[in-house]
Structure formats: C-alpha cells, structure tokens
MIDOSE-1310 file (N, C-alpha, C; in nm, 2 decimals, decimal comma, always signed):
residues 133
xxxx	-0,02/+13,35/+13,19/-0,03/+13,42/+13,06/+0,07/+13,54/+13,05; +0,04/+13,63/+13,13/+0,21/+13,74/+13,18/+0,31/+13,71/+13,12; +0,34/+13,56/+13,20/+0,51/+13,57/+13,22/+0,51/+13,46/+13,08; +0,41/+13,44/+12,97/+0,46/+13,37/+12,83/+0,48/+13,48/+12,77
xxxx	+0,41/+13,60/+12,78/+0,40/+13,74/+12,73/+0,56/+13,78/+12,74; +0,60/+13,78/+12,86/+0,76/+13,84/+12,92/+0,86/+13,72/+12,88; +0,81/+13,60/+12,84/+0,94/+13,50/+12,80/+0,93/+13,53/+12,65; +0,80/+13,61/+12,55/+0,78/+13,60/+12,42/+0,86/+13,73/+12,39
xxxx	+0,86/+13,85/+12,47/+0,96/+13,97/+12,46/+1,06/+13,94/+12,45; +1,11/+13,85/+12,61/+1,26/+13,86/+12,60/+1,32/+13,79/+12,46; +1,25/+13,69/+12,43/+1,31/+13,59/+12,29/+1,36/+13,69/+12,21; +1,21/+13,75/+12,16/+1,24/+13,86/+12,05/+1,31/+13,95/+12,05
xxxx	+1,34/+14,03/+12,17/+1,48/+14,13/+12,19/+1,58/+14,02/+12,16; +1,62/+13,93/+12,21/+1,74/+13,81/+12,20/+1,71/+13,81/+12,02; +1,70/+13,80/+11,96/+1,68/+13,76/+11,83/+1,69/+13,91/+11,76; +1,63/+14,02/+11,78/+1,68/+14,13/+11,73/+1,82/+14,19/+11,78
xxxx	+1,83/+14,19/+11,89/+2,02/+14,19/+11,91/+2,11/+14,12/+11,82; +2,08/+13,98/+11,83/+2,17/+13,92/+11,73/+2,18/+13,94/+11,57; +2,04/+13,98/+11,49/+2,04/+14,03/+11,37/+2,05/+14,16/+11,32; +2,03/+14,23/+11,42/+2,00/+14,36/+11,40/+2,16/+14,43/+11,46
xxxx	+2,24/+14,38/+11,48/+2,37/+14,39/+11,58/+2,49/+14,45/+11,50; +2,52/+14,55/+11,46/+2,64/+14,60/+11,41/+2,73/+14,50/+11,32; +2,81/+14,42/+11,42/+2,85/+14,31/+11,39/+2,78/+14,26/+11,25; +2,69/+14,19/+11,28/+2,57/+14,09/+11,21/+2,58/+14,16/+11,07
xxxx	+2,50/+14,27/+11,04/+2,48/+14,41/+10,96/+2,63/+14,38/+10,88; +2,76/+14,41/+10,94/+2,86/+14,40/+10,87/+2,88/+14,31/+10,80; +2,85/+14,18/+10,88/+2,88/+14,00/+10,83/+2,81/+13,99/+10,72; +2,70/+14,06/+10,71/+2,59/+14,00/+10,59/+2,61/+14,09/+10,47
xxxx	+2,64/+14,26/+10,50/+2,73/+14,33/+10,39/+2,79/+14,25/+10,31; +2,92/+14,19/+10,41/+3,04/+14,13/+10,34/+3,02/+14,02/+10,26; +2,92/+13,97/+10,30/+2,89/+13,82/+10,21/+2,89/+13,84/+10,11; +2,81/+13,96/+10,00/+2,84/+14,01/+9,89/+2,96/+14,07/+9,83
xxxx	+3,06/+14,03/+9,87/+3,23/+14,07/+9,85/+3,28/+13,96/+9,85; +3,36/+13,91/+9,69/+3,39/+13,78/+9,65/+3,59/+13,85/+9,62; +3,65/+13,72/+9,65/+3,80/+13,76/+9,56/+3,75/+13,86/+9,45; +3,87/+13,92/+9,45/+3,87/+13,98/+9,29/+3,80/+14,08/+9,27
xxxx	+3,69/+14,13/+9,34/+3,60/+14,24/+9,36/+3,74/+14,38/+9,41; +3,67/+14,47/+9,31/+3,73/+14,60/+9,32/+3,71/+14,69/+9,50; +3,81/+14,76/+9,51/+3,82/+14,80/+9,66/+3,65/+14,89/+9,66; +3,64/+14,93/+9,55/+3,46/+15,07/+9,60/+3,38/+14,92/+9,61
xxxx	+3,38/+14,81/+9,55/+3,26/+14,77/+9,56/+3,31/+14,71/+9,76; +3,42/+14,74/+9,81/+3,39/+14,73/+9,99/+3,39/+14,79/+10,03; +3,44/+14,96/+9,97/+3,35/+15,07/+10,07/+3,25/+15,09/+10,02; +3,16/+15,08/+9,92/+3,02/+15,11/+9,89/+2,93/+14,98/+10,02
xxxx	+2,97/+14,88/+10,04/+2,92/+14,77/+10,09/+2,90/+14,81/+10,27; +3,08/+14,82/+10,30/+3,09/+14,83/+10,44/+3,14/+14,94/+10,50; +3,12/+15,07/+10,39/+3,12/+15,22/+10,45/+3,30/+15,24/+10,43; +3,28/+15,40/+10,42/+3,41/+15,46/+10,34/+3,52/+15,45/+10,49
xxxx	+3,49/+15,46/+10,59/+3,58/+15,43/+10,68/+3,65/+15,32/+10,76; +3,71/+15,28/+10,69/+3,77/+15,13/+10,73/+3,91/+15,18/+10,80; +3,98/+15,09/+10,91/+4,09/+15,13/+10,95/+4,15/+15,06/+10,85; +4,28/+15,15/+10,80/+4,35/+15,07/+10,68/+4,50/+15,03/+10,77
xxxx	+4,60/+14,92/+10,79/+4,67/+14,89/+10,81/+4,76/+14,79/+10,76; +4,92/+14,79/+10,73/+5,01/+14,75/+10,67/+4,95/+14,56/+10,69; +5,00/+14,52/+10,62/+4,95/+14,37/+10,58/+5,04/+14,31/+10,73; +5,18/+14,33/+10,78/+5,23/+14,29/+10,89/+5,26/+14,12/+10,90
xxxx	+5,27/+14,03/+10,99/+5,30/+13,92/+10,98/+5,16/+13,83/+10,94; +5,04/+13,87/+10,96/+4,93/+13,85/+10,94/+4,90/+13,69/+11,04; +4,98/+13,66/+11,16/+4,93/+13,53/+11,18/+4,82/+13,49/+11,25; +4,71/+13,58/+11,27/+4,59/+13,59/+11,31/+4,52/+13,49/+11,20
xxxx	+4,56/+13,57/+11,12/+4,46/+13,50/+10,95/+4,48/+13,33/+10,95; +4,59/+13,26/+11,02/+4,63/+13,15/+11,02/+4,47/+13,05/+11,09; +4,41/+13,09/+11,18/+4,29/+13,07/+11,24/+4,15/+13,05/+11,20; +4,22/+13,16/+11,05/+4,05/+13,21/+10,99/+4,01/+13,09/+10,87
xxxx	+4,12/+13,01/+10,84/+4,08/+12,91/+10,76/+3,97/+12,84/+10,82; +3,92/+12,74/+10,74/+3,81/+12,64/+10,75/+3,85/+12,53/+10,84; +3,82/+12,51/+10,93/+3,90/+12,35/+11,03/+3,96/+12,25/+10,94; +3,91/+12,23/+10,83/+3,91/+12,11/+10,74/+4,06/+12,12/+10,65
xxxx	+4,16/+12,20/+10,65/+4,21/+12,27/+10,58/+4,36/+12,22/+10,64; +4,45/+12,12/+10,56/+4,54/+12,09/+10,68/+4,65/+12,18/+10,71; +4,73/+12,13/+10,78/+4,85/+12,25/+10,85/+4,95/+12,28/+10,74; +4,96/+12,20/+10,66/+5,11/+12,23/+10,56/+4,99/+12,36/+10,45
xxxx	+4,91/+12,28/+10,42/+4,82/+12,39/+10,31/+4,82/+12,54/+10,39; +4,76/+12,55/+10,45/+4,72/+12,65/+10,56/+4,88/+12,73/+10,58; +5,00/+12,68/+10,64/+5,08/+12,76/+10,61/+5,13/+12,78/+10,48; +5,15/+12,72/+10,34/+5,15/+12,77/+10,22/+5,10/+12,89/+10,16
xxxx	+4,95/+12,85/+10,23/+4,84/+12,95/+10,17/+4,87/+13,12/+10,28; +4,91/+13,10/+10,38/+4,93/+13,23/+10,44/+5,02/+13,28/+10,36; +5,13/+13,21/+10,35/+5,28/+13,30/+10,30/+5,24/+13,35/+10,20; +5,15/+13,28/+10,04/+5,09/+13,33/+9,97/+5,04/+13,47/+10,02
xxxx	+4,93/+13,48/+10,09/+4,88/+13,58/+10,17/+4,99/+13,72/+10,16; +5,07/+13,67/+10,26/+5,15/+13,77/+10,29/+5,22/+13,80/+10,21; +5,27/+13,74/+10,09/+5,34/+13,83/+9,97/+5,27/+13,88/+9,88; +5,11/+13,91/+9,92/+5,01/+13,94/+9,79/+4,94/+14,05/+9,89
xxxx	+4,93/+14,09/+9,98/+4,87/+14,16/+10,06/+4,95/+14,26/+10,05; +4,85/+14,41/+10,02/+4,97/+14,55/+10,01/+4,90/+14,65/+10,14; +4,80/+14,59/+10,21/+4,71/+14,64/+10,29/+4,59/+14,60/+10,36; +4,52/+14,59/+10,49/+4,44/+14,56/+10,53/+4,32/+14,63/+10,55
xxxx	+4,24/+14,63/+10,57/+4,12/+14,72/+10,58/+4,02/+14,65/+10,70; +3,99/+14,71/+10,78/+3,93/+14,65/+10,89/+3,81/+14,75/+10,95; +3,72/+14,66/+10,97/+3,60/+14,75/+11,02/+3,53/+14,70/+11,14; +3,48/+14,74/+11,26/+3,46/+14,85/+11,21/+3,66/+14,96/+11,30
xxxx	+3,68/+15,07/+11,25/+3,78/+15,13/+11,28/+3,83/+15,17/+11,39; +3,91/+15,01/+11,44/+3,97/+15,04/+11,61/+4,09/+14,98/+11,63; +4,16/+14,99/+11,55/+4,32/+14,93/+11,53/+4,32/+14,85/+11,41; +4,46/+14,80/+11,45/+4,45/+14,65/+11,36/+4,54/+14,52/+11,37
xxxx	+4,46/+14,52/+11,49/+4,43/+14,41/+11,55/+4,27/+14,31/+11,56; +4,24/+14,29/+11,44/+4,06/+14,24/+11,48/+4,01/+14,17/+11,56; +3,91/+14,21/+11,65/+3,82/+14,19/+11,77/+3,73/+14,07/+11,68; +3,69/+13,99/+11,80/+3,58/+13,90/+11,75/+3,46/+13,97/+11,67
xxxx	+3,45/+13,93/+11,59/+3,30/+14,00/+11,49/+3,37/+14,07/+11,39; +3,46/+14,11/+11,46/+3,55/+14,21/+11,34/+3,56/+14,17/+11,15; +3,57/+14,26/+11,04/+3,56/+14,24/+10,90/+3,68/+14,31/+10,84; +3,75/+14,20/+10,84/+3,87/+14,24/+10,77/+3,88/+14,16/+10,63
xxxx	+3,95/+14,32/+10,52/+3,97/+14,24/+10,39/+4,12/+14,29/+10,34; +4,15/+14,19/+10,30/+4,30/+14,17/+10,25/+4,30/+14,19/+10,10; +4,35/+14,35/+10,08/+4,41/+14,38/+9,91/+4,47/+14,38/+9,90; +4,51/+14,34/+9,74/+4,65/+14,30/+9,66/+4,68/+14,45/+9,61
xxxx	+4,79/+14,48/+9,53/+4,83/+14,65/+9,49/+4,78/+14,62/+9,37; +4,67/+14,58/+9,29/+4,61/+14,63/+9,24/+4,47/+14,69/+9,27; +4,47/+14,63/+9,44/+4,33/+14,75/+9,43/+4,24/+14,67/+9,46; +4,26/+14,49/+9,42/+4,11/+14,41/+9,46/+4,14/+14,34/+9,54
xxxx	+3,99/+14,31/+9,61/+3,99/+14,18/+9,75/+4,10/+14,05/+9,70; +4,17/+14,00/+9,77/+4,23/+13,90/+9,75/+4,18/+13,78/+9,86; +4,16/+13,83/+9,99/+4,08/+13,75/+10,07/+3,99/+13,85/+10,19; +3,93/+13,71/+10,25/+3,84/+13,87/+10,37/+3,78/+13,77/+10,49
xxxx	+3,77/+13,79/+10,57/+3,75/+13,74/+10,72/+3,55/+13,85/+10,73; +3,47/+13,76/+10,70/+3,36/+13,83/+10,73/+3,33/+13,88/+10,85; +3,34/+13,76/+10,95/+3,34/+13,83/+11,09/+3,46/+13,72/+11,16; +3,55/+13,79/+11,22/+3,66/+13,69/+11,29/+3,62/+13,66/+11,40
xxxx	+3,66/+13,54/+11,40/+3,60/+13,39/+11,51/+3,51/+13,36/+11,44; +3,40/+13,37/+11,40/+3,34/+13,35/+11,36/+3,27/+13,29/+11,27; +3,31/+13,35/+11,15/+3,27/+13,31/+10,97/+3,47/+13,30/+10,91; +3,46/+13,13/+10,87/+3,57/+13,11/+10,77/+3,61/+13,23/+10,69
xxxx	+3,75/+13,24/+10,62/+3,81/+13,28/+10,59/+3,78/+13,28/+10,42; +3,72/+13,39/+10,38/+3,68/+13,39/+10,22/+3,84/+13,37/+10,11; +3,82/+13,32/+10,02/+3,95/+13,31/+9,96/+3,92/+13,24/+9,81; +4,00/+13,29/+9,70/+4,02/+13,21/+9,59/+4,00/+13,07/+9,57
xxxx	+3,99/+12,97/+9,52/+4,06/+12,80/+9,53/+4,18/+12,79/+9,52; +4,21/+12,88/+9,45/+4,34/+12,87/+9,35/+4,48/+12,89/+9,48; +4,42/+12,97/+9,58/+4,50/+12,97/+9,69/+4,54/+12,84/+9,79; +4,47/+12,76/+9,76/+4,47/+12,63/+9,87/+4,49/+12,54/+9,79
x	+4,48/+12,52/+9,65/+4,47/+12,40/+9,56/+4,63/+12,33/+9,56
C-alpha cells in the first residue's frame, strides 16, 4: 500500500513538471498567436521581454516545418521567410540561438507575426498557407 502511495506521487510530480514547466506555460501562451496577429497581442501573451534578434540566415527554421512538407516547398517557403522577416523575438531571453522548448516569433516590418515556432523541436512551425501553397 506505501510504495502505490510513492509510485502515485512520483506520477503526479512527473505530470506537474511537464504541465506546469516554463517551457509548457510558454507553448500553450503561444497557441493563441495566429499569422498576422499584432506584435502587443505577443508581448501581452508571452511577456514584455523577449530577446529581440536580426532575422540572420534563419536555417534553424528549415527543421521547424511539418515532416510532411517536401524539400523544394520547404526551401521556397524559407527564402520567403527570410525576405519578410525584419526581426526575431525569442523567449525565453538567452541569445538567439533557440534552445529546445524555445518560442520564437518571426515579424514582418509592419509589426505582425508572420510565423512562430511555439516550442522548437517540438511543436511545428506556425505559418500562413499562403506561404507553402
């Protein structure tokens, strides 16, 4: 009876780590952040301090597509990327370079999401259709 008691804790710490986890908290923010959404509605969501960094070659983002997505689209759809990107925003604020879990969103110079990586490795790469079609 004890050790069901001590395998029913450990579960539930295991299951509050993973939901309750910085990370997690960020991923599920971001789910409410679509293309085209204005930059306050991602700092109201995922907090005013984001590391902000130059858009760069961006070939990380190459990974964050959907598996299903083939190689010619996929590099199309980056280059798009990178001539529509005026800045990165990455959270939580530790370079910019994003770490697994990491939530990076990709703005255009006018100001709105153009795409966003909810958590990298992890969750697909949020994007338009109009980007891949």
């Amino acid at each position: 009876m004890v050790s069901a008691g001590i395998l029913a804790l450990g579960i539930l710490a295991v299951i509050a780590v993973m939901f309750f986890s910085p990370s997690r908290r960020r991923e599920r923010a971001a789910g409410g952040i679509q293309p085209g959404d204005d930059s306050t509605a991602v700092l109201s969501r995922l907090g005013k301090e984001p590391q902000r960094c130059p858009p760069g070659e961006m070939a990380h983002v190459y990974n964050a597509f959907e598996g299903s997505i083939p190689r010619m689209t996929r590099e199309a759809a980056l280059e798009q990327i990178r001539q529509q990107t005026t800045t990165r925003w990455i959270y939580p604020a530790r370079g910019c370079t994003p770490r697994q879990g990491d939530t990076e969103v990709g703005l255009g110079a006018d100001g709105r999401v153009l795409w966003m990586v909810p958590a990298t490795g992890l969750v697909p790469m949020v994007y338009p259709d109009t980007l891949v079609s």
